[in-house]
N, C-alpha and C positions, 0 to 999 in steps of 0.2 A: 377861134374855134374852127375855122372853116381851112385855114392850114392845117393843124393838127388831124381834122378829118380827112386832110387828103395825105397826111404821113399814115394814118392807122388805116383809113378807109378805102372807098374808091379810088383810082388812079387817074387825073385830070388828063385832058389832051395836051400835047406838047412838050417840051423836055423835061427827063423828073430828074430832080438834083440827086445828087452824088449823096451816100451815103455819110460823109463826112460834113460837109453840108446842112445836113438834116440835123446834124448832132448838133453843130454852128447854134443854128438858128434855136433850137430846144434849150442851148445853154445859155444862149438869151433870152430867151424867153421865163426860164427860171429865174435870172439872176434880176432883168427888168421888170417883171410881172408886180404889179401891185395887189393882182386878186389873189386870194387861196385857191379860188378853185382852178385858173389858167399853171400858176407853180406845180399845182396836184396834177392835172396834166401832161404838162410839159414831163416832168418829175416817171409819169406812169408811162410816157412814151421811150424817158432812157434806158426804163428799164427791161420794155418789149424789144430794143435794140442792141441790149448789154451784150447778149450773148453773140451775135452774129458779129456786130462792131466791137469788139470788146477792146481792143486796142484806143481806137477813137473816141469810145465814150471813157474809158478810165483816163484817159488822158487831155481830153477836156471839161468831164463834168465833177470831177473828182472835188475839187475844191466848192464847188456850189452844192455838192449834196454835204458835204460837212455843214456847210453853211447853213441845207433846208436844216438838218439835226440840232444844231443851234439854235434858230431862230422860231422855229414853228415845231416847238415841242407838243402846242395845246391840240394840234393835229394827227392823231395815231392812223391816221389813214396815208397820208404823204409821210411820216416817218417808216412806216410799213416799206413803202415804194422807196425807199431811199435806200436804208438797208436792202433790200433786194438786188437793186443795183449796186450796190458798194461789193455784195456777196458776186455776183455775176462777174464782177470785174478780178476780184482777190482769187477765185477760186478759178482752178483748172476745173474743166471740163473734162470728163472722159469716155463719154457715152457715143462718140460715132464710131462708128468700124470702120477701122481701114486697115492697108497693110502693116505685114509688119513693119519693113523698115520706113515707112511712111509714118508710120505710128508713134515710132519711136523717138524720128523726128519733133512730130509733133508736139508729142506730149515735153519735149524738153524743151521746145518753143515757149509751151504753156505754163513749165515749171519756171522757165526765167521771166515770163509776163507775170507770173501771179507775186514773184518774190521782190520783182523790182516795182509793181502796185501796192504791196503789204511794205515794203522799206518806205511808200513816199507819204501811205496815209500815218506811217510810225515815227515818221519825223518830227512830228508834234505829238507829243506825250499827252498831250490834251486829250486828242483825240482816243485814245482807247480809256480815257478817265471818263470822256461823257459816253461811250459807248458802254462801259461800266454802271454807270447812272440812268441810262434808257431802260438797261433788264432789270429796274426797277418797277418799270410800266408794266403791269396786270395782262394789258392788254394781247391777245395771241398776236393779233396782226406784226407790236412790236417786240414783243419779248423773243419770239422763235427765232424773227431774223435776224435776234443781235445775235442770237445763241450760236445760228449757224454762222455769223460772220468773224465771230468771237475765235470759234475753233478754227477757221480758212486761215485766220491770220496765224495763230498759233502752230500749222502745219507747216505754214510758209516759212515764217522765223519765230522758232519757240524762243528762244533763249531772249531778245529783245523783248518781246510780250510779258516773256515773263517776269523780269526786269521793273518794268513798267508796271505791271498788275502788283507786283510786292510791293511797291513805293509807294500807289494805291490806299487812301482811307477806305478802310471797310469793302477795298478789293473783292479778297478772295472770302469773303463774308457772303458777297451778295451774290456769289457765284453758286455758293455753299446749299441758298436760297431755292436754287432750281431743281433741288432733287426733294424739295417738300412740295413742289407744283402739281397739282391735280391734274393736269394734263400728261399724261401719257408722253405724249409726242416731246414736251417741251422736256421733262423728268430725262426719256431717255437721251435727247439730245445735251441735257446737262452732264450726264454722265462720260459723251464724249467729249466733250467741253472740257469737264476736269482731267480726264486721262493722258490728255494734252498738256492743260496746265502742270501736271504734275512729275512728266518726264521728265527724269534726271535736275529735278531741284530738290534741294535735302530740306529747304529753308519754307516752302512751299507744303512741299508734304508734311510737314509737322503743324503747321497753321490749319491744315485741312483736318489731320486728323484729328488736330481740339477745338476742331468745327463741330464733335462728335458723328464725325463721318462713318467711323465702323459701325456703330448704332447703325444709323440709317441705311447703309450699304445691306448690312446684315437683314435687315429689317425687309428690304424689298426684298432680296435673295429669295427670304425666309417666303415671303407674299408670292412670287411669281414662284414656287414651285422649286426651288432647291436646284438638285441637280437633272431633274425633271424639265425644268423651265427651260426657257427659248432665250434668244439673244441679249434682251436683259441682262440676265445670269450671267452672262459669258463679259459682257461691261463692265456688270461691278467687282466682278473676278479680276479682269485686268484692271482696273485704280485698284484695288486691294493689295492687288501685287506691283502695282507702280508706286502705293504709299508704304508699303512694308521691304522692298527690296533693299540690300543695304545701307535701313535706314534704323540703327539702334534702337536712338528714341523711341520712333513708332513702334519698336518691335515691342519694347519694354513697356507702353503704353496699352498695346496689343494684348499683351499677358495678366498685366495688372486691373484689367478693364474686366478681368473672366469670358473674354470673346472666343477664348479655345474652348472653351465648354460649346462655345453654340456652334460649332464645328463639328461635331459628332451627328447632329441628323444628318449630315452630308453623305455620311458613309452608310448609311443603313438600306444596303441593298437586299432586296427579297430572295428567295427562294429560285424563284422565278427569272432568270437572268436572258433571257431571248430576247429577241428583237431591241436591241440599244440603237437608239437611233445617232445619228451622228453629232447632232447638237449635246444630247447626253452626254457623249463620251469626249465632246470641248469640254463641257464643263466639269466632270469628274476631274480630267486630267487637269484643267486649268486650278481646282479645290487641292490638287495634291501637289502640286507646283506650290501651292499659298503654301501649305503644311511644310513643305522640306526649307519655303525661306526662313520658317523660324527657329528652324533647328539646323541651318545648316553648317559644315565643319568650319565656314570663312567667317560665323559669328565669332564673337569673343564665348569664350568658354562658358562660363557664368551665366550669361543670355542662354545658352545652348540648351543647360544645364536645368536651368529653370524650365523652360515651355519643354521637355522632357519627361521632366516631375507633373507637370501640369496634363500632359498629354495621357501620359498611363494614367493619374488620378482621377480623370474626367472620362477614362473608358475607349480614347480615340484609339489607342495604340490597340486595345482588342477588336475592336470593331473594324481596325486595319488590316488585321490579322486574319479575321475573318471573310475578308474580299480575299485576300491573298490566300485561302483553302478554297474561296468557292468553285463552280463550275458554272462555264459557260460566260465567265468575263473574258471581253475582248483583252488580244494581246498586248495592245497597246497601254492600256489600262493597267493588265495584269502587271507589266516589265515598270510602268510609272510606283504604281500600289510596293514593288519590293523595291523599288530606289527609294521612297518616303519611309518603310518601313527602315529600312538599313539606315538612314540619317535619325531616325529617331531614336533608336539604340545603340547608335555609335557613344563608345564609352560612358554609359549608364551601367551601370551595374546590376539594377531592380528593373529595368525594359530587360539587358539580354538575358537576365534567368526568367523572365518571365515568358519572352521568343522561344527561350530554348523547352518550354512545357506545353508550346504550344504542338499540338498534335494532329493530322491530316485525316479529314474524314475518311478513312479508307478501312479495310477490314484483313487484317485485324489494321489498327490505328498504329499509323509508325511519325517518327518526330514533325514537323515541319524543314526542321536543317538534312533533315537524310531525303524527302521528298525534291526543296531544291538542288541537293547538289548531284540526286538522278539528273536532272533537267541542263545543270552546266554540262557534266559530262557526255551527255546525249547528242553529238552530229548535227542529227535532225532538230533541234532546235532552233530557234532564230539566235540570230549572233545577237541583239540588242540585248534578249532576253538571256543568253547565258552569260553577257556581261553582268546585264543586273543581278545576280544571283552571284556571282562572284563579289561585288561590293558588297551584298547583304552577308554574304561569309567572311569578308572581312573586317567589316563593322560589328560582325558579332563577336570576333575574335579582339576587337583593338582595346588595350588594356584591361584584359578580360583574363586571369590567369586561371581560374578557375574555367571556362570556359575552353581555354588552351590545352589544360589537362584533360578536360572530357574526353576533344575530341585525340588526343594523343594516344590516351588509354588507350580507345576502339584498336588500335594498332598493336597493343600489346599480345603477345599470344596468351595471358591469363585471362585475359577479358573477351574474349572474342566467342561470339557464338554463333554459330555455324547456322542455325533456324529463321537467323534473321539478317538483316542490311543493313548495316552499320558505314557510320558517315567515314571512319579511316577505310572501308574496304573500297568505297566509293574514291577516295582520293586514289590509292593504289591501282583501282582498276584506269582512272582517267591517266595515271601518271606513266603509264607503260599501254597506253591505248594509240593503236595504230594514225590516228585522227590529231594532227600536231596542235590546235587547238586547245584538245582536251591534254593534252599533258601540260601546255603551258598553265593554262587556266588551273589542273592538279595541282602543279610545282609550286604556284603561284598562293593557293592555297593553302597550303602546308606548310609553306612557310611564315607564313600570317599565324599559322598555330605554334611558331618556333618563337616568335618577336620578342624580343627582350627577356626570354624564360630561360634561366640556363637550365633550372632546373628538365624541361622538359626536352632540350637537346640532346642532352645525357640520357632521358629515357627512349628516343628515339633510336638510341642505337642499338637499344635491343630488339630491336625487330628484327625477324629471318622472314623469309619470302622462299616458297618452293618456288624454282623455275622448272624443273622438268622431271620428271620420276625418272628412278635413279641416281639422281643427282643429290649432294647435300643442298643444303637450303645455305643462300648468301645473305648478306645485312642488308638491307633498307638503302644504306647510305653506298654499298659495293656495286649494288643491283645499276644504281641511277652514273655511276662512274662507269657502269660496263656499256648504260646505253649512250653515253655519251661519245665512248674511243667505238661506236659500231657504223657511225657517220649517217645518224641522222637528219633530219633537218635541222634549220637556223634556228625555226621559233622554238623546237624541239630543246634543242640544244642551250637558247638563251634563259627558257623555263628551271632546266636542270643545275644549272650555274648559278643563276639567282637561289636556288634551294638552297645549294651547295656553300655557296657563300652566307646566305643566312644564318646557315647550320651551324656552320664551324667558326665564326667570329665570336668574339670572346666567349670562346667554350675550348680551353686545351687538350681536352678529353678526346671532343671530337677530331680536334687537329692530328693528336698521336693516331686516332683510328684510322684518318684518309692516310696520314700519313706512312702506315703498317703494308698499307700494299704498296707493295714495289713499281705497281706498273702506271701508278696515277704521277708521279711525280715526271718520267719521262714523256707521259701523252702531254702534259701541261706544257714543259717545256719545248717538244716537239711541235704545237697549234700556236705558241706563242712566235717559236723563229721562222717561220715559214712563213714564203709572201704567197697571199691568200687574195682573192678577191674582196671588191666591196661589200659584202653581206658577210662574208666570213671575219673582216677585221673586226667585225663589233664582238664575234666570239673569241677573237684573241685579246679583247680587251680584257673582255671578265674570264678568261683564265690568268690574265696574269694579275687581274684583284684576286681571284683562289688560290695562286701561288702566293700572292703579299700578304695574305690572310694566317697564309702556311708559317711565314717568315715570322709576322709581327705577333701571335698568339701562339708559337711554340716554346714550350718549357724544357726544350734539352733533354727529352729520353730516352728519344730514339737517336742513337751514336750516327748511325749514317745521314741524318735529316737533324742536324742540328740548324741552329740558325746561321751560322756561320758557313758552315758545307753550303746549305742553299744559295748563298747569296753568292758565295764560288761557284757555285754552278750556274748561276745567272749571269754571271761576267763571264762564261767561258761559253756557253751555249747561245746565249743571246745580248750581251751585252747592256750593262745600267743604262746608257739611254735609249737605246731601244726598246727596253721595259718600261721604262717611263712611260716614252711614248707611248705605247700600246695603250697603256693605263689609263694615259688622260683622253684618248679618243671618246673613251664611253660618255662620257661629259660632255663630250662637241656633238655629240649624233642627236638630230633632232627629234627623232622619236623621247628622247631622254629629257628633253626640255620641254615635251608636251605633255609628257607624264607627270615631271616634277610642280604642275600648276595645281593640281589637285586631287584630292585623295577616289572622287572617282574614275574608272576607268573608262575613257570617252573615245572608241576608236571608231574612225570612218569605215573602214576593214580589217578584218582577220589577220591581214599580212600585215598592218600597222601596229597589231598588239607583240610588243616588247618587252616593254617596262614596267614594273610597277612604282606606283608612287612615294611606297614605302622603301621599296628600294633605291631610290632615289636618295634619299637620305642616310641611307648606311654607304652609300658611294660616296657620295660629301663629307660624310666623317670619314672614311678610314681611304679615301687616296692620298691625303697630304700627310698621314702616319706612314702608310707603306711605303710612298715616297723617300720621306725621311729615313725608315729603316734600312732600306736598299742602299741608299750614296751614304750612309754611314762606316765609317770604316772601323774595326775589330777594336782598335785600342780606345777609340771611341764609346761604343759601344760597352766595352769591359768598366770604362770609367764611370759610364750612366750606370750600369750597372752595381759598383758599388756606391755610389749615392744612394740608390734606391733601395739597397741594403741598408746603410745607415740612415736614409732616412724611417724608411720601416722598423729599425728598434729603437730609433729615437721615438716615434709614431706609437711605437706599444709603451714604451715607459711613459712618455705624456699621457696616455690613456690609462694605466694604473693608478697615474699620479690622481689624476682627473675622479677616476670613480674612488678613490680613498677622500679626495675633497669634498665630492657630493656627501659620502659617506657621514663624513664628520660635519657638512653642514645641514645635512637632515638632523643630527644629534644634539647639533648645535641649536638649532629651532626646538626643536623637542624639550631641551632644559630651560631656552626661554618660557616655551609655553607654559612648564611648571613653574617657574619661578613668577611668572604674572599670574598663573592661578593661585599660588599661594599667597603671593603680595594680595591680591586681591580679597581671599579668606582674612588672612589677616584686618585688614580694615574691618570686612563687617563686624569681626569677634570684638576689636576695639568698639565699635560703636554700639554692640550688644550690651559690651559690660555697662560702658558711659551710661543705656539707659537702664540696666539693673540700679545703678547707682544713685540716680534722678530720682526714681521710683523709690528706694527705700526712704530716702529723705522726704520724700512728700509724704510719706507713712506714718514718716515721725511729726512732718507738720503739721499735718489733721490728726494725729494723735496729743496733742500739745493742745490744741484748738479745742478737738471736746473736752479735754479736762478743765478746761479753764470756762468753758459752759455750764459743764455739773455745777461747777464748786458757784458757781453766781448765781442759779436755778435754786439752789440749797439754801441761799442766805437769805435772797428771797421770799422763800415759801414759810422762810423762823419770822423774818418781818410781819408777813400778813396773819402769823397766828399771834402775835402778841398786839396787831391794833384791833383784832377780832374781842379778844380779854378787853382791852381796854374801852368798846365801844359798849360794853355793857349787855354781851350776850345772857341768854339762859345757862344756866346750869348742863342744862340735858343737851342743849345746842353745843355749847362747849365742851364738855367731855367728846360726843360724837366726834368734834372738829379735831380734839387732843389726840385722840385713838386714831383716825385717819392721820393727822401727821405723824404720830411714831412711827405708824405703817411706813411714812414716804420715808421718814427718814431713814428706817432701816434698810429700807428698799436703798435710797441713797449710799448707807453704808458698806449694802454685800456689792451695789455697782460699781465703789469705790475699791472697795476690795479688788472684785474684777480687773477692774482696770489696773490696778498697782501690779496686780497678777501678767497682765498683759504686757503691761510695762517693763517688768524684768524680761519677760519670754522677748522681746521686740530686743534687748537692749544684749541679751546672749546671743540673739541669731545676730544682731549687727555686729558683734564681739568675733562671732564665729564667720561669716560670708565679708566683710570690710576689706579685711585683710590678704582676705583668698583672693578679692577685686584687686587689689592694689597689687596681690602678687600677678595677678595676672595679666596686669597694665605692663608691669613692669617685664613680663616673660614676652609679651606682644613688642614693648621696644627693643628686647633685647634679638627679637624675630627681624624687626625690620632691618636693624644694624646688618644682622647674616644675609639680610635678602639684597642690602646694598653692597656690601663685599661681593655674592655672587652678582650682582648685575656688575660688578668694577671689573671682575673677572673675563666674566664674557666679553665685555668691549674691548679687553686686551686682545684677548683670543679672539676675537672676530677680525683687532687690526695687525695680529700675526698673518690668521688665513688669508687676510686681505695681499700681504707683502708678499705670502708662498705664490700667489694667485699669478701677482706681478712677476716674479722669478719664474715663474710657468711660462707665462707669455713671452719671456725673454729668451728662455730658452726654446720656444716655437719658433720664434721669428730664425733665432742661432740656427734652426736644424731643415734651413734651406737649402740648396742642393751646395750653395761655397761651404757651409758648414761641416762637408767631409771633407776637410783638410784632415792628416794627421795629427799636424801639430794642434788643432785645437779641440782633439777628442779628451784629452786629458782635462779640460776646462769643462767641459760639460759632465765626466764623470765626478769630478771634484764638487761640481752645483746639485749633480744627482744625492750624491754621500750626503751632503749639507741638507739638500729639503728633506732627507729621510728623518734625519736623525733631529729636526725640530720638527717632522711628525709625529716622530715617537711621542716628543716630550708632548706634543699636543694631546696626543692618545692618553695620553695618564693624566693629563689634566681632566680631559673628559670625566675618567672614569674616576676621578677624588670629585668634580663636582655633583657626579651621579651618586655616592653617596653622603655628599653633603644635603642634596637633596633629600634623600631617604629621611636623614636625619632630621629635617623640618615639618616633612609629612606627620612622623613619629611626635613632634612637640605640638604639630597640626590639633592631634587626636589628643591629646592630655587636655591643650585646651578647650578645646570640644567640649570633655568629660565637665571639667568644670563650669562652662558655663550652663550646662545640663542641670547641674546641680544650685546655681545660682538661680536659675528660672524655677525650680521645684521650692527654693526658699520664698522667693520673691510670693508666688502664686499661694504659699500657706499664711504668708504676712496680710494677701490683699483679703483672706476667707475670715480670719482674726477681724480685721479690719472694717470689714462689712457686720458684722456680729456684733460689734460693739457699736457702730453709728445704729444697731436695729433698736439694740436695748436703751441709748440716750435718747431713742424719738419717740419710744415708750415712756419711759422717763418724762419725758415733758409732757407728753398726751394726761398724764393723769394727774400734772402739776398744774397743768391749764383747767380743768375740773375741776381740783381743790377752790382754785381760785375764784371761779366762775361759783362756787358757794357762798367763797367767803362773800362776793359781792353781792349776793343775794341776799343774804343775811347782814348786810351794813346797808343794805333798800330796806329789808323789813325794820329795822329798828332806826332808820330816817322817819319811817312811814308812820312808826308809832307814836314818836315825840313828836311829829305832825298832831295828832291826833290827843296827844296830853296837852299841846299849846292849844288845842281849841277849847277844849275841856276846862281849860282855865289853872290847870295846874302848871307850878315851877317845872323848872327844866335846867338844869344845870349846862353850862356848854362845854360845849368839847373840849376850849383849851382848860378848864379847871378842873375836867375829866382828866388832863393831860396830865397835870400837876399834882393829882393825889399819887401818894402811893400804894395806896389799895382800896379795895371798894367793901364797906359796910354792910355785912348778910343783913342787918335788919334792915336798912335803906332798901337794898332791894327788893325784899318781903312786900314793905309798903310802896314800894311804886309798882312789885306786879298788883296787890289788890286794887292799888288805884287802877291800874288800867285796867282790872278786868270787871270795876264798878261802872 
């Protein structure tokens, strides 16, 4: 202790050791020490030293504070101090002042000290596993300083760290862990912890984001105050944009997750737009940087496409729209707001009609596109900003034909109104505007409204232009050829050529009209042979892409400018590889290669804007065409020529062929269809009649069944009257009993009748409907037999069209550019004659099976009819049928009553010979009752008065 006090404390008398020394002795005392509290010490003293020694103590304590880390985990006090020291050592220092180049010095001293301290503690992969494992400790003392040690390492060598952290169990989990920390300090320190972690690893940022990080990012944002809030904000903006930058997945996660909805409070600025403070206007700009990674034109399409749809759906895209009108947004802001705006409607078609309605608070209210493209053509504007306003014009024009025609119209003299500002008068004014700038920036735009439209090239050349009273009025396209020969400037010049070329590439229309004036053909060639300086040879390039332009899109109308003359006068005036030459310069200039990276336009200065992007690409397609056109020679030329003759009516007789096949395989479909709805009719009506059929015979089988009831109920009821006689009724009982049976019987008789009745009527309608059945079974087979001849039909004729189909493709492949030989034109018309004449026959097949068909529709409806009439029989059999089971259940109800008397009457007269056996009188018995054959009226007499003595 009393050492340590004199390293920390007072300073003793006599020599004081060397600071290296001191370190010596501390690293011994660490590694020796058996107490905790001497190692805590020792441990607290390297780290009051780290800074000033920082050399000396990372290079001899280094291994022994891994070691305190390891061994004395149960200590958050000495791992506190340990980390602090590892941090002191790893990390550059930047906080004294000094000179510059002292400074600079320094600091590279300090960047190769902190890189070759972070390589020696990452040699062991251990080590940033159990440093992983510490900021699991709650503790502040340890959690902060792995946090900050975590990130020193990661600025020193990300790409090893991050290596190591991904191979890591539950790594980048517990990292994840530090932005749900209650502490403030530790939360924001996590966050630059992960923004490290997550640069430029694809594999990293996807683990993080289904850490559900955008949640929680989103969530603080949302807590500290949006675009309002402080430094926070400006963190989780940068990991946002560190996990979404060219990274699919996430982006697609992003979208799918509905996290663009919670994007729109971003933008909901007030009224009130004064005082932005500078922190503000980080984060706006860094919220609108997030917005264009997700739509921007380097995504895959699809992606783009989607968070597009998402963007207007959710309102972002008006609420964008609305910064972009307001007042009093800073520039920077303003020029960020239309570069988001323009990628979010780059080729959408529902954002740019929705852009184009949006309208400028102003009085009266004029578009928003005629407000920005005052602003490009305005001077006094910032160059950044009349860039940005240029890409939002060209992302509003990009596959936008509709759009393209708007703004062409404005140009038209029918549509033009003189009361108002119209966006063509805005491009005309910038396009002849003394300020070279604005004319390229015009030219530049106006062409953007030509891209891939022929249609609206063609209308462009009806514009006239007054140039000065008195004078007639010139074209649009004369105007721009006049300012060109009057020796403008370069960038002047290179705007107008870019138009020009635009214009008149595949459009022959336009071609004939440059080509009508006589004096454009000699300025071209004139600025192409002349040696010109370095600035000017980029304009001899793209003349002499307008003259190849001339060549390779003209159609021979004009006799003096044919293609042939031009390209004599190219060899005579300036010779084929001198054109060449010129040609491919445009290609090597590096302005050309900085533009062709991407579709915005990003220049350092004024004097650097050249090219456009899109232009770029019409120079890559058509110099290896013009090329070719030029060192082609005439009989060359005349031979391509006819190929493309014969190819083109080989081309159109293929396509006749083609729409007669479609033709007759829509027909061909069409008779299938009827032929399986008829098949199909068919079956049900067979299965109709089958249960008509079923039905009558069950009608006949319960009609069989109650007759054979009655007649047993009948024989019955004659039995029980003659054992009624024989049991020795009354007189008055028996008559009673007599008279109700003749009743039943007759009743019996007339329901016999009935029934016999019924019985004929059943046995005429089955005489009458049997036959009509069986004729109609027999019309249904003789139905299917026709329906399988036509299906036999079709599958020939399906594997005709099949064979034409092949002879099609044969003759496609024949009517390649060898297949205009002479000799084998006659082969081809000889296959033409042949597929004609077995489409004919095709065609008449059609139309016999198209009334073949009729004619089954036709047999369709007979059977129809009849089984209409077979249900109206069927349904009078089942009314009969019911009628007659009503009257047999009557029938028994009053046979079951009879009976229920007679038993009554064979109990009373049990009851009485009861009663004469007690009495003491004879009794004769039943069986000798059985065997008389009649009964004795005086016998009777005297056993009624016996009984009734």
């Amino acid at each position: 202790m009393d050492f340590l006090r004199g390293v920390m404390g007072s300073k003793p008398a006599g020599p004081q050791p060397t600071g290296a020394e001191t370190i010596q002795k501390l690293c011994d005392r660490v590694a020796s020490s058996t107490l905790l509290e001497d190692r805590r010490d020792a441990v607290r003293a390297l780290k009051s030293l780290s800074k000033k020694y920082r050399l000396e103590v990372g290079t001899m304590s280094m291994d022994h504070l891994v070691r305190i880390l390891q061994t004395d985990r149960s200590d958050t006090e000495i791992l506190g101090y340990a980390l602090d020291t590892l941090y002191n050592i790893v990390c550059n220092d930047e906080e004294e002042e000094q000179d510059d180049s002292e400074e600079e010095n320094q600091q590279k001293q300090e960047d190769d000290l902190g890189a070759q301290f972070t390589d020696k503690f990452i040699q062991e992969p251990e080590n940033i596993t159990l440093l992983l494992t510490l900021l699991e400790e709650f503790d502040f003392h340890v959690r902060w300083p792995g946090v900050k040690l975590l990130t020193a390492l990661l600025k020193s060598q990300c790409a090893q760290v991050q290596g190591i952290v991904l191979v890591s169990p539950m790594g980048v989990s517990r990292l994840m862990d530090l932005l749900a920390d209650s502490r403030e300090v530790i939360r924001n320190d996590g966050l630059l912890l992960l923004q490290q972690l997550t640069k430029g690893n694809a594999a990293i940022q996807k683990i993080v984001a289904f850490e559900n990080a955008f949640e929680r990012l989103l969530d603080i944002i949302t807590e500290e105050g949006s675009s309002d809030g402080g430094i926070v904000v400006e963190d989780c903006l940068l990991l946002l944009l560190n996990l979404l930058k060219n990274n699919s997945s996430n982006q697609n996660f992003f979208k799918e997750g509905s996290y663009i909805q919670k994007m729109k409070p971003w933008f909901e600025v007030g009224d009130d737009n004064s005082g932005w403070s500078a922190q503000k206007v980080t984060n706006l700009h860094l919220m609108l940087q997030l917005v264009r990674v997700l739509v921007s034109p380097v995504n895959s399409p699809g992606a783009t496409a989607s968070c597009q749809k998402a963007m207007f759906q959710c309102g972002l895209l008006q609420q964008l729209c609305t910064i972009l009108m307001a007042t009093g947004v800073p520039a920077d802001i303003l020029t960020e707001t239309i570069n988001t705006v323009s990628e979010v409607i780059r080729g959408s078609e529902v954002n740019q009609d929705y852009f184009a309605s949006v309208n400028a608070p102003s009085n009266p209210p004029r578009p928003a596109i005629v407000v920005l493209l005052m602003s490009m053509v305005n001077e006094r504007q910032p160059f950044v900003l009349r860039c940005a306003v240029l890409y939002c014009f060209q992302c509003f024009l990009y596959k936008n034909q509709k759009g393209q025609g708007e703004i062409v119209a404005t140009l038209l003299p029918s549509t033009i109104d003189a009361n108002s500002i119209s966006a063509g008068q805005l491009l005309c004014g910038g396009l002849f505007s003394p300020d070279s700038l604005s004319n390229w920036c015009a030219a530049v735009a106006l062409a953007h409204a030509l891209q891939d439209n022929l249609t609206q090239k063609e209308q462009l050349l009806r514009v006239q232009l007054a140039t000065s009273l008195g004078k007639p009025p010139v074209s649009l396209l004369q105007q721009c050829t006049n300012i060109l020969s009057q020796g403008s400037r370069v960038q002047t010049k290179v705007g107008l050529l870019m138009l020009l070329c635009t214009w008149i590439s595949n459009c022959p229309i336009a071609v004939m009209h440059f080509l009508h004036n006589q004096d454009n053909v000699p300025f071209l060639t004139g600025q192409i042979s002349e040696n010109l300086g370095e600035d000017e040879r980029l304009v001899q390039g793209l003349c002499a892409l307008l003259l190849g332009i001339c060549i390779y899109y003209n159609d021979n109308s004009l006799e003096n400018y044919t293609k042939e003359k031009l390209k004599q006068l190219i060899e005579k005036r300036i010779g084929k590889e001198n054109f060449v030459e010129k040609l491919a310069f445009i290609t090597k200039h590096e302005l050309y290669s900085r533009a062709a990276q991407k579709p915005q336009p990003a220049f350092s200065t004024p004097e650097h804007m050249l090219f456009d992007h899109e232009f770029t690409k019409l120079v890559k397609e058509l110099e290896g065409m013009i090329t070719k056109a030029v060192l082609r020679s005439s009989e060359e030329e005349k031979k391509e020529e006819e190929v493309k003759k014969t190819l083109e009516q080989h081309d159109s007789i293929v396509t006749q062929y083609k729409e007669l096949i479609r033709e007759q395989d829509s027909q061909i479909n069409e008779l299938k269809k009827q032929v399986t709805s008829l098949t199909s009719q068919t079956e049900n009506l067979e299965s109709t009649i089958t249960q008509q059929l079923s039905q009558i015979q069950q009608h006949k089988d319960q009609y069989n069944i109650l007759k054979l009831k009655l007649g047993k109920d009948t024989q019955q009821t004659g039995n029980q009257a003659e054992a009624a006689h024989v049991n020795g009724l009354q007189p008055e009982e028996l008559s009673q009993l007599r008279e109700r049976l003749e009743e039943m019987q007759t009743q019996n008789q007339l329901l016999q009748t009935q029934l016999t009745e019924k019985d004929s009527l059943i046995t005429s309608l089955k005489a009458e409907n049997v036959p009509s059945a069986e004729d109609s079974t027999s019309e249904v087979t003789e139905l299917r037999k026709e329906v399988e001849g036509l299906k036999a039909q079709l599958q020939s004729q399906t594997a005709e069209i099949t064979q034409l189909q092949n002879e099609r493709q044969e003759l496609l492949r024949g009517a390649e550019p060898t297949a205009a030989v002479p000799a084998e034109e006659s082969v081809y018309k000889e296959k033409i004659a042949e597929l004609e004449s077995r489409l004919s026959a095709q065609t008449t097949e059609t139309q016999k099976l198209k009334g073949e068909v009729k004619t089954l529709l036709e047999r369709k409806e007979s059977m129809e009819k009849d089984l209409a009439s077979a249900t109206s029989t069927s349904a009078i059999l089942q009314a009969e049928k019911n009628k007659l089971q009503q009257e047999v259940q009557d029938s028994k109800k009053e046979q079951d009553d009879l009976l229920m008397l007679l038993a009554d009457q064979d109990q009373k007269i049990l009851s009485l010979k009861q009663r004469l056996k007690d009495l003491g009188e004879p009794i004769e018995d039943e069986d000798d009752l059985d065997s008389r054959d009649q009964f004795d009226d005086d016998d009777e007499e005297e056993e009624e008065e016996e009984c009734d003595e």
